[in-house]
C-alpha positions in Angstrom: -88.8 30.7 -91.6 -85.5 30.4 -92.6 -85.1 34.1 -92.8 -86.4 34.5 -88.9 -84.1 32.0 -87.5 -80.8 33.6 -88.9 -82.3 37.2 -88.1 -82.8 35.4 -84.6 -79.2 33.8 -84.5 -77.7 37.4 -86.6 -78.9 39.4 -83.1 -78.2 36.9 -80.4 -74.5 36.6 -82.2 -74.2 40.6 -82.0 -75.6 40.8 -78.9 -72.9 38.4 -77.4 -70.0 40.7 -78.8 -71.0 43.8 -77.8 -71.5 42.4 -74.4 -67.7 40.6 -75.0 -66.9 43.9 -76.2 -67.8 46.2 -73.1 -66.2 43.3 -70.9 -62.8 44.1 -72.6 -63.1 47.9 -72.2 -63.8 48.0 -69.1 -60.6 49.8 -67.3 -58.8 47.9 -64.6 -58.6 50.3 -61.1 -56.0 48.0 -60.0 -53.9 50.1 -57.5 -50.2 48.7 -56.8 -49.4 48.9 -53.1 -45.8 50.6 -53.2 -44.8 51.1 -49.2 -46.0 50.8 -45.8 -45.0 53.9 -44.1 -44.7 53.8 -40.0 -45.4 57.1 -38.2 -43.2 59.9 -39.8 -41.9 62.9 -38.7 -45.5 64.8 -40.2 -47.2 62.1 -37.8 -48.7 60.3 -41.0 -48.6 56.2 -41.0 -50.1 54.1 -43.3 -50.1 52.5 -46.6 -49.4 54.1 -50.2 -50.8 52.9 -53.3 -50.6 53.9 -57.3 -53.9 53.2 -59.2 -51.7 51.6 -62.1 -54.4 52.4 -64.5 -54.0 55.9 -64.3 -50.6 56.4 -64.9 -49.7 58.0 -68.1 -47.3 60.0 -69.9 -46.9 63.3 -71.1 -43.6 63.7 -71.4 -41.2 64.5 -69.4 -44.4 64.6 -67.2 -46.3 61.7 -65.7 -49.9 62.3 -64.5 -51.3 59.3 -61.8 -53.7 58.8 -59.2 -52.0 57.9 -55.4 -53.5 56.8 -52.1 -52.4 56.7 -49.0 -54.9 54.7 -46.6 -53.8 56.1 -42.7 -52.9 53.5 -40.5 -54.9 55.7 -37.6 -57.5 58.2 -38.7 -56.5 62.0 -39.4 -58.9 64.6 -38.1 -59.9 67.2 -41.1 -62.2 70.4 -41.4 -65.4 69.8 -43.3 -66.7 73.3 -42.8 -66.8 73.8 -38.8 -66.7 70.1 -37.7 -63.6 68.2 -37.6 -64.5 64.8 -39.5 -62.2 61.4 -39.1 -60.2 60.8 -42.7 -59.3 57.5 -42.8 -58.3 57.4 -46.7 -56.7 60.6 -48.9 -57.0 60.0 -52.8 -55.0 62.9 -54.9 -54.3 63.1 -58.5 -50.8 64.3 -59.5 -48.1 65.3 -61.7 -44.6 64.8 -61.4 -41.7 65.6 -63.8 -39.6 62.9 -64.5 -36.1 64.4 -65.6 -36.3 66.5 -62.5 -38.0 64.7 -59.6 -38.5 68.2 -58.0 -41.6 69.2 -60.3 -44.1 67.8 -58.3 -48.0 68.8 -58.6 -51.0 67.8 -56.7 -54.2 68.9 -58.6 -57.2 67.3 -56.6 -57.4 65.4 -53.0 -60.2 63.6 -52.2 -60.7 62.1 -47.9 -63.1 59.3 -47.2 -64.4 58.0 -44.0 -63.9 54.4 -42.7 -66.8 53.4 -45.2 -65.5 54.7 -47.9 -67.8 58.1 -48.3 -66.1 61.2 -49.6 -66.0 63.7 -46.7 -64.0 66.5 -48.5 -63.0 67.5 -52.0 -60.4 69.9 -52.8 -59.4 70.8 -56.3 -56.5 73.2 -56.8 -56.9 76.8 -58.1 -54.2 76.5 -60.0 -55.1 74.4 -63.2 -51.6 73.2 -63.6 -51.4 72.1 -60.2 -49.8 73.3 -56.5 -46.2 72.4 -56.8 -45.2 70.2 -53.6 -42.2 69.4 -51.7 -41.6 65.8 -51.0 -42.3 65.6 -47.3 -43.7 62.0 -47.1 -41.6 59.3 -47.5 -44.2 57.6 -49.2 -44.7 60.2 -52.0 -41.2 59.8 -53.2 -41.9 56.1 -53.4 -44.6 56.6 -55.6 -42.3 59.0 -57.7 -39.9 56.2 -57.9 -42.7 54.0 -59.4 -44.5 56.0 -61.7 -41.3 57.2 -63.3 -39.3 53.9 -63.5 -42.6 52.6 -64.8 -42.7 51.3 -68.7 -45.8 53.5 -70.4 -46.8 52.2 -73.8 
């Protein structure tokens, strides 16, 4: 009896830390809002985020997710319809010594529920080298690089 009860309290105790366990590991998609930009000379408006999460370090280069969420929808191609984007995800690069070394590698556009209409992923494995047209990508720049990594 004795035996059954702490074989009984041995697997509810395990059970409870794996579970605390896979709370902890979980990672945060917490994405920083770093500036509201109002209708540039491109005719984009809207708000940029940085999923914080993602940013990490390969020196000099720093690899991060960014968002920009349009303040009025932009009309895209999804084959031969033109399809409302209300939200552009991109994963990219950007070298930090240099500021001008800056690589998008995948774009992803959602719809005003949230459902990917279009994925692009660049040919190029190490990315399509950008200019800095948006005045909201150089303020992610800004934050990714000044950013502490550990």
């Amino acid at each position: 009896m004795h035996r059954l009860i702490g074989l009984t309290v041995g697997i509810i105790t395990a059970t409870c830390l794996l579970n605390s366990i896979s709370v902890s590991a979980r990672v945060s998609t917490l994405w920083i809002r770093i500036l509201t930009v109002p209708n540039d000379k491109y005719g984009f408006s809207g708000v940029y985020f940085v999923n914080e999460a993602s940013v990490i370090s390969g020196k000099p280069l720093r690899y991060f997710w960014a968002s920009l969420q349009f303040d009025q929808p932009v009309p895209i191609k999804r084959g031969n319809q033109s399809v409302l984007a209300y939200k552009a995800i991109s994963f990219r690069s950007v070298n930090c010594n240099k500021k001008k070394d800056y690589r998008v590698y995948k774009t992803a556009w959602f719809d005003k529920n949230d459902k990917l209409i279009r994925r692009n992923n660049v040919a190029n494995p190490r990315g399509e080298v950008t200019e800095f047209k948006l005045v909201g990508d150089k303020a992610a720049v800004n934050y990714v690089c000044t950013r502490k990594i550990i």
